[in-house]
C-alpha positions as CSV (number, residue, x, y, z in Angstrom):
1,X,106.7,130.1,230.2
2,X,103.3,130.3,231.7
3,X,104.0,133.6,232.6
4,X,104.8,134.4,229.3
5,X,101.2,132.8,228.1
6,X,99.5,134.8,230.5
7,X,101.3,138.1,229.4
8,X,100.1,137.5,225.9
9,X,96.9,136.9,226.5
10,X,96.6,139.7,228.4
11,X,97.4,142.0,225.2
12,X,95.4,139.8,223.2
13,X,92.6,140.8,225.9
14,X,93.3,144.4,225.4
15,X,93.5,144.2,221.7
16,X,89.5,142.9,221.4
17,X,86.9,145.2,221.0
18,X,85.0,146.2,223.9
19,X,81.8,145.7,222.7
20,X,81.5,143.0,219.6
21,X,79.7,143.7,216.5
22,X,75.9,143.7,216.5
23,X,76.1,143.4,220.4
24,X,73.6,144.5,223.5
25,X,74.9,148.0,223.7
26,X,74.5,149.8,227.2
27,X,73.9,153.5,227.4
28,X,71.8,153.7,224.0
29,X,74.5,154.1,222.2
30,X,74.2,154.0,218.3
31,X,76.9,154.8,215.4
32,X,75.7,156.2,213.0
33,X,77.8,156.0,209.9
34,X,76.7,159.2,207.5
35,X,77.8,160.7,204.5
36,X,76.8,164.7,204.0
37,X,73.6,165.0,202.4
38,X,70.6,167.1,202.8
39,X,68.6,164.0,202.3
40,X,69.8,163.4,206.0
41,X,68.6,166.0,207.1
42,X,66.0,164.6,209.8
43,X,69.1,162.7,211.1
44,X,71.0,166.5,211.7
45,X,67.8,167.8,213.0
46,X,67.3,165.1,215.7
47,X,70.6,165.3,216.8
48,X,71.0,169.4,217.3
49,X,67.7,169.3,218.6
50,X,68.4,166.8,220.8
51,X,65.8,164.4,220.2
52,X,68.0,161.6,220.4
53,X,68.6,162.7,224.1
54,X,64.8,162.7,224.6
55,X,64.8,159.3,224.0
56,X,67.6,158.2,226.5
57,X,70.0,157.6,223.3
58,X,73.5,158.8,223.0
59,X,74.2,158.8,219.4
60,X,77.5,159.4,217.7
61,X,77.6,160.7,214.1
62,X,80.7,159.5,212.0
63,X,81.6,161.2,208.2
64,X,82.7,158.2,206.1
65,X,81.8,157.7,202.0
66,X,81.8,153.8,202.6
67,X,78.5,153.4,205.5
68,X,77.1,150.4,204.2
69,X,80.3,148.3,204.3
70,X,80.6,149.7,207.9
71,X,77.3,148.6,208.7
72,X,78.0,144.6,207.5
73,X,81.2,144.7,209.2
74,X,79.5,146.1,212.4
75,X,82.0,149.0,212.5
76,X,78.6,150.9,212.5
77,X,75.4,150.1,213.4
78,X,72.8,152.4,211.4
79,X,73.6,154.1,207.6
80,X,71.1,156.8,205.3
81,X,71.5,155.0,202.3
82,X,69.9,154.8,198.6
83,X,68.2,151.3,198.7
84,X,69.9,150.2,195.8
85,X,72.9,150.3,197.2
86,X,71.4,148.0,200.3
87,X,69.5,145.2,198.7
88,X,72.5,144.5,197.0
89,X,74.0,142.9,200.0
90,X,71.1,141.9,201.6
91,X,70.3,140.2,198.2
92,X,74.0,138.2,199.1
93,X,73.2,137.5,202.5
94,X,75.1,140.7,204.3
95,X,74.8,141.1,207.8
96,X,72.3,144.1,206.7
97,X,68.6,145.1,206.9
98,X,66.2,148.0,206.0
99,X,64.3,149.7,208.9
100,X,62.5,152.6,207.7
101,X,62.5,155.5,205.2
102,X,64.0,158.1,205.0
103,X,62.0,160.1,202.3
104,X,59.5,159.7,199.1
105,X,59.7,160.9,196.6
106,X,63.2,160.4,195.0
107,X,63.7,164.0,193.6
108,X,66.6,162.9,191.5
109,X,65.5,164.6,187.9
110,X,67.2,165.4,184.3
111,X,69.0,168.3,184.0
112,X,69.7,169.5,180.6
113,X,70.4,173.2,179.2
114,X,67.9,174.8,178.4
115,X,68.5,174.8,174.9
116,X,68.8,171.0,174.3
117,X,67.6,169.5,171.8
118,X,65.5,166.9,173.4
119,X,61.6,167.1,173.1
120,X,60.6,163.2,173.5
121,X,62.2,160.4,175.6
122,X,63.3,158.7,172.2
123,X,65.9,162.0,171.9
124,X,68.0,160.6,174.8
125,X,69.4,157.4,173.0
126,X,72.5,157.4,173.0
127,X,73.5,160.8,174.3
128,X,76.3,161.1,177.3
129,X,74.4,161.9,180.5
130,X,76.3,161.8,184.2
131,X,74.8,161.1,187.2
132,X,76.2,158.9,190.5
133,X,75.9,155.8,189.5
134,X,74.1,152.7,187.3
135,X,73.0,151.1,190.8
136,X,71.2,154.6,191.7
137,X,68.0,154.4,192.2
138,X,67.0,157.2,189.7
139,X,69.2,156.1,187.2
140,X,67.8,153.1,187.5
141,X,64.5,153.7,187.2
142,X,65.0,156.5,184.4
143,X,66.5,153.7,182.2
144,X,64.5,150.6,182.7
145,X,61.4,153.1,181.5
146,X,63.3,154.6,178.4
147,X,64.3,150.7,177.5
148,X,60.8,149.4,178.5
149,X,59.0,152.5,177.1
150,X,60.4,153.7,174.0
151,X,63.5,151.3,173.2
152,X,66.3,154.0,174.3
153,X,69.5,154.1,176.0
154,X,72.1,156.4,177.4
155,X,75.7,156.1,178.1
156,X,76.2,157.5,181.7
157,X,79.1,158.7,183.1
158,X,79.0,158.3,187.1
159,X,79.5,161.2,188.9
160,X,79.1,162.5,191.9
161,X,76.6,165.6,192.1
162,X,78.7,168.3,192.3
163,X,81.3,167.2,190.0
164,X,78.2,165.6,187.6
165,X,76.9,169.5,187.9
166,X,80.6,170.7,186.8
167,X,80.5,168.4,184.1
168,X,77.4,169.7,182.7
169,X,78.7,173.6,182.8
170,X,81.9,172.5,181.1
171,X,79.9,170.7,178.1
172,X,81.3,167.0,179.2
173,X,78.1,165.5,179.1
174,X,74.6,166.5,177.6
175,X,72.6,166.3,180.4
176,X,73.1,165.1,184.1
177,X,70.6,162.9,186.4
178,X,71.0,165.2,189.7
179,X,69.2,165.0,193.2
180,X,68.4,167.8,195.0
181,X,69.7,170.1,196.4
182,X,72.0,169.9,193.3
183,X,68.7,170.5,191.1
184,X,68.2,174.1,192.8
185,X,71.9,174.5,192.5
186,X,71.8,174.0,188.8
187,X,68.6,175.7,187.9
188,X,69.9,178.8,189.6
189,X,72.4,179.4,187.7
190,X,72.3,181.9,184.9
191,X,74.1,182.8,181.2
192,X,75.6,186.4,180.4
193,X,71.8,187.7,179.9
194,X,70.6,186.8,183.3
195,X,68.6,183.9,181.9
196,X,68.4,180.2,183.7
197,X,71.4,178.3,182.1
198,X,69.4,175.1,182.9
199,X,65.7,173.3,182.8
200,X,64.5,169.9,183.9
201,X,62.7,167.1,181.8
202,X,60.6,164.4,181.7
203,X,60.4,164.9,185.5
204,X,56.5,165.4,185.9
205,X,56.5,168.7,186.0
206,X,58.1,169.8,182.6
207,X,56.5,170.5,179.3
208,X,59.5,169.2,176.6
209,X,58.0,169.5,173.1
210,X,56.1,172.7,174.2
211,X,52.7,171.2,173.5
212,X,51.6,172.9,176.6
213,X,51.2,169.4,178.4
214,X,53.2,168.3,181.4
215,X,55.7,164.7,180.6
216,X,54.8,162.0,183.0
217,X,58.1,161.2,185.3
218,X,60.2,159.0,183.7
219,X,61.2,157.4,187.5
220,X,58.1,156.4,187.9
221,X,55.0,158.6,190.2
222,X,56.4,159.3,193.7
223,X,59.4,156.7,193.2
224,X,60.9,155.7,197.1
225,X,63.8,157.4,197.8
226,X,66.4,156.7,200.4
227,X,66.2,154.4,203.5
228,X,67.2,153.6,207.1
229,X,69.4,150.6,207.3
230,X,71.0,148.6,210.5
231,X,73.1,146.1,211.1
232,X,71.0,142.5,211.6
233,X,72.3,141.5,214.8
234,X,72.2,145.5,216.1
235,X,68.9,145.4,215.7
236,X,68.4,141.7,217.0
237,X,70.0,142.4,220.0
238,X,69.0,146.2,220.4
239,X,65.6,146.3,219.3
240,X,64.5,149.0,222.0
241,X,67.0,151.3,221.2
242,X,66.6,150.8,217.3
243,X,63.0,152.1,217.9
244,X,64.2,154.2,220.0
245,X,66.0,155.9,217.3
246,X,63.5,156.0,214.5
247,X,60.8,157.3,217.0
248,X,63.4,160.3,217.4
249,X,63.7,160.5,213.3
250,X,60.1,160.6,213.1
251,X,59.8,163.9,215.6
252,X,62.6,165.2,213.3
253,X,60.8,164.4,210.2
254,X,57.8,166.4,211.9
255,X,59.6,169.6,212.6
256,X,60.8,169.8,209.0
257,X,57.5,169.1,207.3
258,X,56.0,172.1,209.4
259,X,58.0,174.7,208.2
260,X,61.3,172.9,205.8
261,X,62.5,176.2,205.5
262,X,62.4,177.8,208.8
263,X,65.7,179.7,209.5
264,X,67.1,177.0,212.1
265,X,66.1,173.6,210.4
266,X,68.1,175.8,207.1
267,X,70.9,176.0,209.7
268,X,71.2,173.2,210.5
269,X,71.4,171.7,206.6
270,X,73.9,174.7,206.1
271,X,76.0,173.3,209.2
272,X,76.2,169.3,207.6
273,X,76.5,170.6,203.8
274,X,77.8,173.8,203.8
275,X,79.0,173.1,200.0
276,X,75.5,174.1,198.8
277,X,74.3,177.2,198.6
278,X,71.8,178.5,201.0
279,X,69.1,179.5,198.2
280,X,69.2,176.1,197.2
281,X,68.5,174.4,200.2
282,X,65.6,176.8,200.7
283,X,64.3,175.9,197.1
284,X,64.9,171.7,197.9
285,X,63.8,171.4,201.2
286,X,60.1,171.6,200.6
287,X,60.6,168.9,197.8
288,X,62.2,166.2,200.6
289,X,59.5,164.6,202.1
290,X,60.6,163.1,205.1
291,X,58.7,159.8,206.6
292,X,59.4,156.4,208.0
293,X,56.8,154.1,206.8
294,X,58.5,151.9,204.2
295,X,57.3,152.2,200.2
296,X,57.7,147.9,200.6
297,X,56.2,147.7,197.4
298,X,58.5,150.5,195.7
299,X,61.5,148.9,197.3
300,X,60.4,145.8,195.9
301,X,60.6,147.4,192.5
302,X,63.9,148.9,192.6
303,X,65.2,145.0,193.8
304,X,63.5,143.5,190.7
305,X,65.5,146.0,188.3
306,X,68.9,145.0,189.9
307,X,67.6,141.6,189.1
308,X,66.9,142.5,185.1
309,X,70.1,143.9,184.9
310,X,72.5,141.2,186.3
311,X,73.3,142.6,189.6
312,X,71.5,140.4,192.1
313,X,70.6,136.8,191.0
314,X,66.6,137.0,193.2
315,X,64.7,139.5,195.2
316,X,64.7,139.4,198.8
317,X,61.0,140.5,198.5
318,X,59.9,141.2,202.4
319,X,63.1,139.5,203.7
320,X,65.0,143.3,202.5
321,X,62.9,144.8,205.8
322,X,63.8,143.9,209.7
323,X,60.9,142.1,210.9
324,X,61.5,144.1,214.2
325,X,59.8,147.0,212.5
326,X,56.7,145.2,211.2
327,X,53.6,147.0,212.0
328,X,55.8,150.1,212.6
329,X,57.2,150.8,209.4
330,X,56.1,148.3,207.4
């Protein structure tokens, strides 16, 4: 019988995880759980370039569309993610924390054709627009401004880009919140006379109503985008190594703000999303401005909005950000 005990525990022993969730890690390695986006990009850059080597780190990249619920259940330690989609459960008490960003501004924008009929912010109440979903930061922002600003709301149908994009061409939906590089995807397209199929709006940069003045951005000026987030007791427990890792982002972040289109960092976004055309990465990558230091007050922001509209019951205020990283990135 006690052999039989013994036998068992032995499988049970073999069964366990090697290292447990959240635990000292030796080697420097990090998991990085990571969903295809060019909004990553300084996380592809540091790795081909081998910055994460430089730093004595051995990080492993893995594709999955669910990174923040890795991340809590310590399957992962580190996921790119909109912030929306983090203060959520840190707002519930996940096992989650924001470390730094990844980029400002959001360019999520409006894409319409360019012969819709909207001229003023009031023109978008009730019309069918797509975009990836009501907890997106964009969308979020775009709609708290249209209700607080001019009494308006839209129905949105959530998409993901590309298929938000096909949507758009096939008349589904009036409009579509897209980020980039699915902006520069859309506004290079063209009709049967060579002309651009598609405009932005009430983006900042966009005259609607032709008075010859430019719309103030409807998201807000310079709106955070997305963020660095790591599991609690990761970064508890491997604080070196987490710094480690955003000191290696921020060299990465470097290289592409000195030239965001030079032929290898365009490789290397080709290589991770190779979905998206090269001419639109080249048209994006100059708008994706890559930093670390935390928009706390921006985050903030986005945390009060899930507030107003029933998702979380409080905002975490400062307790969103890893105290680790105070004075670093916040």
């Amino acid at each position: 019988m006690l052999k039989k005990i013994f036998f068992c525990l032995a499988l049970m022993s073999l069964a366990l995880p090697l290292t447990a969730p959240g635990a000292a890690r030796e080697g420097g390695k990090i998991i990085v759980a990571d969903a295809n986006s060019t909004h990553h990009l300084n996380l592809y850059v540091a790795f081909e370039q081998g910055l994460f080597k430089k730093h004595g780190l051995d990080v492993e990249i893995r594709q999955t569309s669910s990174g923040v619920a890795a991340v809590v259940g310590g399957e992962a330690d580190i996921v790119f993610n909109c912030p929306t989609g983090v203060i959520t459960p840190i707002a519930k008490g996940q096992n989650i924390t924001i470390i730094a960003q990844v980029k400002i501004p959001c360019t999520s924008v409006l894409v319409v054709p360019v012969n819709a009929p909207f001229k003023k912010p009031e023109d978008l109440k009730g019309q069918q627009l797509a975009g990836l979903s009501n907890t997106c930061c964009a969308v979020i922002a775009i709609r708290d401004a249209l209700k607080q600003r001019y009494n308006t709301e839209f129905t949105l149908t959530a998409l993901a880009p590309g298929a938000a994009l096909a949507a758009l061409e096939g008349g589904a939906v009036k409009g579509a919140i897209l980020e980039e590089p699915f902006v520069a995807e859309a506004l290079l397209l063209k009709d049967a006379d060579g002309k651009p199929k598609y405009k932005t709006l009430f983006d900042g940069h966009s005259d609607a109503d032709g008075d010859g003045k430019i719309e103030p951005n409807l998201a807000g000026e310079n709106p955070p985008c997305r963020t660095i987030n790591a599991n609690k007791d990761f970064v508890r427990n491997n604080t070196k190594e987490a710094k480690a890792f955003i000191a290696a982002i921020d060299e990465a972040d470097k290289l592409i703000r000195k030239n965001p289109v030079a032929a290898d960092i365009v490789a290397i976004a080709r290589k991770y999303v190779p979905n998206v055309s090269q001419q639109a990465i080249i048209n994006s990558n100059p708008k994706l401005g890559f930093q670390i230091k935390l928009d706390t007050a921006g985050l903030k922001g986005y945390a009060q909005a899930l507030v107003n509209q029933g998702t979380i019951e409080k905002n975490p205020g400062d307790a969103l950000f890893a105290p680790e990283f105070k004075g670093i990135t916040w």
